[in-house]
C-alpha positions as CSV (number, residue, x, y, z in Angstrom):
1,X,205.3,116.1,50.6
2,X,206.9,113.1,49.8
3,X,203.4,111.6,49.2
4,X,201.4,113.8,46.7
5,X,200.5,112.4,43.3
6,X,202.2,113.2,40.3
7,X,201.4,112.2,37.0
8,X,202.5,108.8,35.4
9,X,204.2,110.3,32.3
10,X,206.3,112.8,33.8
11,X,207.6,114.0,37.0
12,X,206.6,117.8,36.8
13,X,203.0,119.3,37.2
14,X,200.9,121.9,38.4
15,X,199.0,121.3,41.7
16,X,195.9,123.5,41.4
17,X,194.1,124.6,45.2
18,X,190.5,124.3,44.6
19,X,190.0,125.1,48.3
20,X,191.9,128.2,48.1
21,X,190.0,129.2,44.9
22,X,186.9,128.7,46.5
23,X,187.6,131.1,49.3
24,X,189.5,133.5,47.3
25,X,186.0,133.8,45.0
26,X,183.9,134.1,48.0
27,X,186.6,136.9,49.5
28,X,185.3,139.0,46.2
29,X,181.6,138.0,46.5
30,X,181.3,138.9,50.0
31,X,183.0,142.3,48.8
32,X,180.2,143.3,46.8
33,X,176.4,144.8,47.8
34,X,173.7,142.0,47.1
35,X,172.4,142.2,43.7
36,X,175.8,143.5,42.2
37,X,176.9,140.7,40.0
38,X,180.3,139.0,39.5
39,X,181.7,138.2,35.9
40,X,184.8,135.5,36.7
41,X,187.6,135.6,34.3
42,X,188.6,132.3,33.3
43,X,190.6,133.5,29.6
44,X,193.9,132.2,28.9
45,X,192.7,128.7,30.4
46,X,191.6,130.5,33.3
47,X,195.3,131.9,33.6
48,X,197.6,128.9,33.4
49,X,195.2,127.4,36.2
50,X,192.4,125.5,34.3
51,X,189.4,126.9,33.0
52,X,186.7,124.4,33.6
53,X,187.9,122.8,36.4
54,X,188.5,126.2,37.9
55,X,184.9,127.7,36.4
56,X,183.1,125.0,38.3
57,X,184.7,125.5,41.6
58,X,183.9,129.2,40.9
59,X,180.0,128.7,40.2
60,X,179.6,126.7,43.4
61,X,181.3,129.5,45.1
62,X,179.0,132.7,43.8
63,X,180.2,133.6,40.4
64,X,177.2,134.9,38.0
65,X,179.1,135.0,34.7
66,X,182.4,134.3,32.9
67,X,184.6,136.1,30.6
68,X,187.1,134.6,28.3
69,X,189.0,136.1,25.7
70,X,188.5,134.3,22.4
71,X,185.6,132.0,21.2
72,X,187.4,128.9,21.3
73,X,187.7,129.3,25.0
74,X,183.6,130.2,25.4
75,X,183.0,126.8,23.2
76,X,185.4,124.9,25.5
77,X,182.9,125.9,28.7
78,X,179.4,125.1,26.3
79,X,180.7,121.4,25.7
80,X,181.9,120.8,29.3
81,X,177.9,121.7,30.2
82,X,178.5,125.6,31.3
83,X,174.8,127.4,30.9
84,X,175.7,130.3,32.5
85,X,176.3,133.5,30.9
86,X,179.9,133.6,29.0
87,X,181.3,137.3,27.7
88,X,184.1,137.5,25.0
89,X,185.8,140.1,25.8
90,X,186.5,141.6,22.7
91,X,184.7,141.7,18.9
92,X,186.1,138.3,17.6
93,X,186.0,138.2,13.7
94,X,182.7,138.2,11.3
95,X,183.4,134.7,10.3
96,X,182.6,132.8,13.4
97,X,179.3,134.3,14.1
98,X,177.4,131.2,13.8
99,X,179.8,129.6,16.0
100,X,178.5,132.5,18.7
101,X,174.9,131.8,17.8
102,X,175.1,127.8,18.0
103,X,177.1,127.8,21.2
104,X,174.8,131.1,23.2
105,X,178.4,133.3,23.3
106,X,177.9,136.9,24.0
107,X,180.6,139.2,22.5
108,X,181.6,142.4,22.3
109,X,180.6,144.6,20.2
110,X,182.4,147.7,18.8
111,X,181.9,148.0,15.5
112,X,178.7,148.2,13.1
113,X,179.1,145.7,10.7
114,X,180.3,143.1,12.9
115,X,177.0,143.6,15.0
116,X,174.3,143.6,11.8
117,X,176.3,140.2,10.4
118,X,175.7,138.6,13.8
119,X,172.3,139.8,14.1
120,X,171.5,138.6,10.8
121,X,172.6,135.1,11.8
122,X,171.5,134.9,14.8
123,X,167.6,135.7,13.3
124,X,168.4,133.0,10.3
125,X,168.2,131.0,13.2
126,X,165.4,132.2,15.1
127,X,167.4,133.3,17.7
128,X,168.1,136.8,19.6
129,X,172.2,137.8,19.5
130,X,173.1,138.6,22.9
131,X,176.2,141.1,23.1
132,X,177.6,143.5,25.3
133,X,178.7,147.1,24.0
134,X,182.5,147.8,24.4
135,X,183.1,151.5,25.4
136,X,186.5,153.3,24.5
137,X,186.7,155.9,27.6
138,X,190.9,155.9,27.8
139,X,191.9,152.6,27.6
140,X,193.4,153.1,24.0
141,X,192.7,149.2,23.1
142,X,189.0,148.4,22.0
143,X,185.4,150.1,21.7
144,X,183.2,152.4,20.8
145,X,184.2,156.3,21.8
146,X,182.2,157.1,24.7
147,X,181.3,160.6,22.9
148,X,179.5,158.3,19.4
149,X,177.4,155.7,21.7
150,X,174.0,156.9,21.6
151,X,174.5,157.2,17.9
152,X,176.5,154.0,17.8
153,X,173.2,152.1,19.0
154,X,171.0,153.9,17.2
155,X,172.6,152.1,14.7
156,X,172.3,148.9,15.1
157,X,169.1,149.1,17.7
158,X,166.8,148.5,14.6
159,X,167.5,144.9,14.1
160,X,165.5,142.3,15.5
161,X,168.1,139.6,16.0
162,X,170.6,141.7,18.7
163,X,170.1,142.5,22.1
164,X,172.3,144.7,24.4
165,X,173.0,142.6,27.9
166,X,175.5,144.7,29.0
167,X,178.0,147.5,28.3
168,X,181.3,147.9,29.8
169,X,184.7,149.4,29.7
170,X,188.3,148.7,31.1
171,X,190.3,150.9,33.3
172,X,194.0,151.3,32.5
173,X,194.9,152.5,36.1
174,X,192.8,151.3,38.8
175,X,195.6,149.9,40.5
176,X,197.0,153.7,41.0
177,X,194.8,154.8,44.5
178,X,193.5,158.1,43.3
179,X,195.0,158.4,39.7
180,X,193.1,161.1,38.0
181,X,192.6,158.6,34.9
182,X,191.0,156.1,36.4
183,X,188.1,158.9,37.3
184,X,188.3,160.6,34.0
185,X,187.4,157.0,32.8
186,X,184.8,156.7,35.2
187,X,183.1,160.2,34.5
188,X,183.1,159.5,30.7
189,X,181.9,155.7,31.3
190,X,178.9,156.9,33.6
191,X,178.5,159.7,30.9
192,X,177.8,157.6,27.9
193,X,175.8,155.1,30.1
194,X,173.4,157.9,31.2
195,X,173.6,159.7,27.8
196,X,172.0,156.5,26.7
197,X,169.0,155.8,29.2
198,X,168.8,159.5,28.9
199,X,167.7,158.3,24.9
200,X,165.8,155.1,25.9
201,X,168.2,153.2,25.0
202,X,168.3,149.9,27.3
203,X,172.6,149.1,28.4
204,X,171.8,145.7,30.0
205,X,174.3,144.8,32.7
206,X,176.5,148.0,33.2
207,X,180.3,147.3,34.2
208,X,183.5,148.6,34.4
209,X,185.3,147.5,37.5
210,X,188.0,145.0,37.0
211,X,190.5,143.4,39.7
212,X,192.2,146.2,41.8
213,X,188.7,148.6,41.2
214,X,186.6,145.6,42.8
215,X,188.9,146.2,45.8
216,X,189.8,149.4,46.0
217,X,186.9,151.4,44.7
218,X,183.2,149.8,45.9
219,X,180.9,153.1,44.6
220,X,181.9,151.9,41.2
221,X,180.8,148.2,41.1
222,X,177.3,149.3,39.3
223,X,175.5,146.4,37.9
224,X,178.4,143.7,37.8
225,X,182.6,143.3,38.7
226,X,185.0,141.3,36.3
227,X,187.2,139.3,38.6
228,X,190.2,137.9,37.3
229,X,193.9,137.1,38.6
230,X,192.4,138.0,42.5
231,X,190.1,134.9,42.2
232,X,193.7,132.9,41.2
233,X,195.3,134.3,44.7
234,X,197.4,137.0,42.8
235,X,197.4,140.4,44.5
236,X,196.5,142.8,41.4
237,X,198.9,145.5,42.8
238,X,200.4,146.0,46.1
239,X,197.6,148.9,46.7
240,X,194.9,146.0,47.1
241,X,197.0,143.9,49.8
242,X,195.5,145.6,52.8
243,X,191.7,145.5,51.8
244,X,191.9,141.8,51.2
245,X,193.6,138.1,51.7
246,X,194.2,136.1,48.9
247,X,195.2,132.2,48.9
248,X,197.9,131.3,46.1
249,X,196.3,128.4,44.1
250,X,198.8,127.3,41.8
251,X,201.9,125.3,42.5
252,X,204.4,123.7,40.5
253,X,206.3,120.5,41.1
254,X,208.2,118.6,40.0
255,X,210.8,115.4,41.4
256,X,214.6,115.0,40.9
257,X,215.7,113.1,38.2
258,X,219.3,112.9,38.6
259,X,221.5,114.2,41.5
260,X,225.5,113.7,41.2
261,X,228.8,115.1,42.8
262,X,230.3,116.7,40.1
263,X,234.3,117.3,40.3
264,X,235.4,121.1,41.1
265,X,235.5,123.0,38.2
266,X,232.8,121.3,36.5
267,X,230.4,123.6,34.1
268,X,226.9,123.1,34.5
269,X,224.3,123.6,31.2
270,X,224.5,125.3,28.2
271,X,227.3,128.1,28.0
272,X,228.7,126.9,31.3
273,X,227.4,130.3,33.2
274,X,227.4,128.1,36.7
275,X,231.1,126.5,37.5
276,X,230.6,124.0,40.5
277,X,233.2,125.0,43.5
278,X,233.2,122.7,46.0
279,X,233.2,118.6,45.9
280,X,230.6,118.8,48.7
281,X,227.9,120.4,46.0
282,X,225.5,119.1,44.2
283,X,223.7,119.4,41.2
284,X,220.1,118.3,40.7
285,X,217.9,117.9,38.1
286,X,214.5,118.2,37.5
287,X,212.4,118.0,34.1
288,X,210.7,121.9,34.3
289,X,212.2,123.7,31.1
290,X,211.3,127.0,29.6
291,X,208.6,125.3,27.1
292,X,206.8,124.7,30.2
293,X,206.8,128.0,31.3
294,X,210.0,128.5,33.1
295,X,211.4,131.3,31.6
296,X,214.4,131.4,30.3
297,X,215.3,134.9,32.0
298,X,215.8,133.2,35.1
299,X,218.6,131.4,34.8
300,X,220.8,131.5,37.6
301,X,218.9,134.0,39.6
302,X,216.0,131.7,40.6
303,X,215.7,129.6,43.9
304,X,214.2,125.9,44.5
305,X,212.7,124.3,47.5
306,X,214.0,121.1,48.0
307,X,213.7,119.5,51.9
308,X,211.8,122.6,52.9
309,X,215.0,124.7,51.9
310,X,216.2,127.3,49.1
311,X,218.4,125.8,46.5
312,X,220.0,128.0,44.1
313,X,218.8,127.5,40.5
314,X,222.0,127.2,38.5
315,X,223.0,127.1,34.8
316,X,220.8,127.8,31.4
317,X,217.4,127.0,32.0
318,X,216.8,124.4,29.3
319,X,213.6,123.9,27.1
320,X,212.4,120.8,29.0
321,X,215.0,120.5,32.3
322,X,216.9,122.3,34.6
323,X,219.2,122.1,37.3
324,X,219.9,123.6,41.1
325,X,222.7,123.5,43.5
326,X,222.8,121.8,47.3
327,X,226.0,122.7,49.2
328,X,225.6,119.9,51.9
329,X,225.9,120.7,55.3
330,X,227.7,124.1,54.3
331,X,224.8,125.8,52.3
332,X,223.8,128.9,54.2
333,X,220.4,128.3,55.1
334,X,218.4,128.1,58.3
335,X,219.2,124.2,58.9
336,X,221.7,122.2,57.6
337,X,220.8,120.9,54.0
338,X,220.3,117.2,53.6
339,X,221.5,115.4,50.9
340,X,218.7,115.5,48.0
341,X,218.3,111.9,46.4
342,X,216.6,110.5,43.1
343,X,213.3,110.7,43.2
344,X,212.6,113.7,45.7
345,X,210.1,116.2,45.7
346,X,211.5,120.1,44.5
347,X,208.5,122.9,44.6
348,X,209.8,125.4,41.6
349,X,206.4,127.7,42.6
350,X,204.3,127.6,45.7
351,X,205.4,126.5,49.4
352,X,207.3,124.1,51.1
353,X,207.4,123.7,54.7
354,X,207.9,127.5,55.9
355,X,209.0,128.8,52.8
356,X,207.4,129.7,49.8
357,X,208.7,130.8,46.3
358,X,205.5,133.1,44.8
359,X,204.3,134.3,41.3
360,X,204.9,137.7,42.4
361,X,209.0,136.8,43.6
362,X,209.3,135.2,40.2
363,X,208.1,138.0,38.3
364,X,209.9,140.2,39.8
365,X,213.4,138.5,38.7
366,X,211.8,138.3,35.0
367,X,210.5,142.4,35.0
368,X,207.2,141.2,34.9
369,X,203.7,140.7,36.5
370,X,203.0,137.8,38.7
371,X,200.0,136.5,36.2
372,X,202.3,136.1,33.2
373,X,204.2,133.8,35.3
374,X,201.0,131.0,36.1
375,X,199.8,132.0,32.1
376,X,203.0,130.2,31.1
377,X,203.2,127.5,33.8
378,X,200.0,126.8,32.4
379,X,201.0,126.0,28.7
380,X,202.1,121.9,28.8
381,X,202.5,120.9,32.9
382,X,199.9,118.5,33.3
383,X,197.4,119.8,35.9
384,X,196.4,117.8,39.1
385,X,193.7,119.2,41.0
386,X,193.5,119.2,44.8
């Protein structure tokens, strides 16, 4: 541990796995029937963990086609060299449509006048507007109600410069093993998809299945799956831990900038909530704050690895710094705890030695869901790839 890089300009990054994101892609490809596509989710810079870097490893491993979330983010993989098909996955506004058209982005498409102003550009320019048709079927967020599409596309099919290559929609409950709306969803989906070759009307690449329906449910995968947090080795609910093994790719690190004996009595941080008790404890700090995704929420309930051990977390969590606990030789742990020095490697996510702190442990002490927690990580820690 003691020898793994770290950036020159600060000691606290995030250690990205590309082995473990290579198997955890190829865990979802082998999961689906040959011919079925997969669409991998890299949005939200591939969430927290690097979108190139971690498209790349994901094209080498089987991906088809990636999603993203807003054009910026397509036009970030067209000028690193991507080709491959890229999805936004929603209807971005009217005013960047010749952004869409320059760079080969497909979007969604939900509403009429959003699809005639792009397929007007994209014939200015001699060119054919790829999209793919969003379908409301319970969601409650985006698309076109599964009852208007036929008449939806019969109102827009006229123009030369669009073309349907897929339509989709996104369930709100696949995680839920058997939940009745995840098949209402379905039936209305399958529905509108058939109401619509029923009318020769040509849906492209037909998908619905995200995450936990990839894994839990293979007689929907149709044309093509959307991958996302699984690929990042993020179970999507505890339903899906049985049916497949994920790796955990991101880690965060960072080394100890100070480490002091404070006196008995000593308050630690902002508002004093930690009081140090002993002579023989002390308090460590490393430069991992709450602007770098360390939430704020989990001050003083939060562990660190130092030495292979838990440390307790202790005091306000500060914008760029925080600080933990090590009771030497009297900590309650498996094996005494050594005393921590200047300079020495802490893990505040991912594993050291036999233990392991995980996305899913921290978002459980913040109420949340273990892919908000790499999202934030993800925000300003410099990113070393592995």
């Amino acid at each position: 541990m003691g020898q793994v890089r770290c950036p020159d300009t600060r000691w606290a990054w995030v250690e990205i796995d590309k082995g473990a994101l290579r198997r955890n892609t190829r865990a979802f490809k082998d999961l689906l029937e040959p011919g079925v596509r997969m669409m991998a989710v890299v949005k939200a810079d591939a969430y927290g963990h690097g979108a190139v870097q971690c498209a790349k490893v994901m094209r080498a491993a089987g991906a088809d086609q990636f999603a993203v979330a807003t054009v910026e983010e397509g036009v970030e993989l067209r000028e690193a060299g991507f080709q491959w098909p890229v999805l936004i996955l929603s209807e971005p506004p009217m005013e960047c449509v010749q952004t869409l058209v320059k760079y080969d982005l497909m979007p969604s498409v939900y509403t009429q006048e959003f699809a005639l102003a792009y397929g007007e550009c994209a014939a200015a320019f001699g060119k054919v507007g790829k999209y793919h048709l969003a379908l409301e079927t319970g969601m409650t967020r985006i698309g076109v109600s599964w009852k208007d599409a036929v008449e939806f596309r019969r109102g827009i099919d006229f123009h030369r410069g669009l073309q349907c290559a897929g339509t989709f929609t996104h369930f709100a409950t696949a995680d839920v093993p058997g939940d009745w709306t995840f098949a209402l969803q379905y039936r209305r989906f399958t529905e509108a998809v058939s109401a619509m070759k029923g009318a020769g009307i040509d849906c492209g690449l037909v998908h619905c299945d995200n995450t936990p329906a990839t894994v839990l449910y293979p007689d929907t995968h149709l044309d093509m799956c959307r991958v996302g947090v699984g690929l990042y080795g993020m179970q999507p609910a505890d339903s899906t831990r049985p049916h497949i093994s994920l790796e955990p790719v991101m880690s965060v690190r960072a080394r100890v900038t100070r480490a002091i004996y404070p006196e008995a009595g000593t308050g630690v941080s902002y508002g004093q909530t930690y009081t140090v008790a002993r002579q023989s404890t002390q308090i460590c700090t490393i430069p991992v704050g709450y602007a770098d995704g360390l939430s704020r929420t989990l001050s003083d309930k939060m562990d660190v690895l130092a030495h292979g051990t838990r440390c307790p977390q202790v005091g306000h969590i500060c914008m760029d710094q925080c600080m933990f606990a090590v009771d030497v030789n009297t900590r309650r742990a498996v094996r005494p705890m050594s005393e921590v020095h200047f300079g020495d490697l802490v893990t505040v996510l991912g594993a050291d030695g036999n233990e392991r702190i995980t996305a899913e442990e921290m978002a459980g002490l913040r109420g949340t869901i273990n892919y908000e927690v790499t999202c934030n990580f993800g925000m300003r820690l410099d990113k070393i790839y592995v």
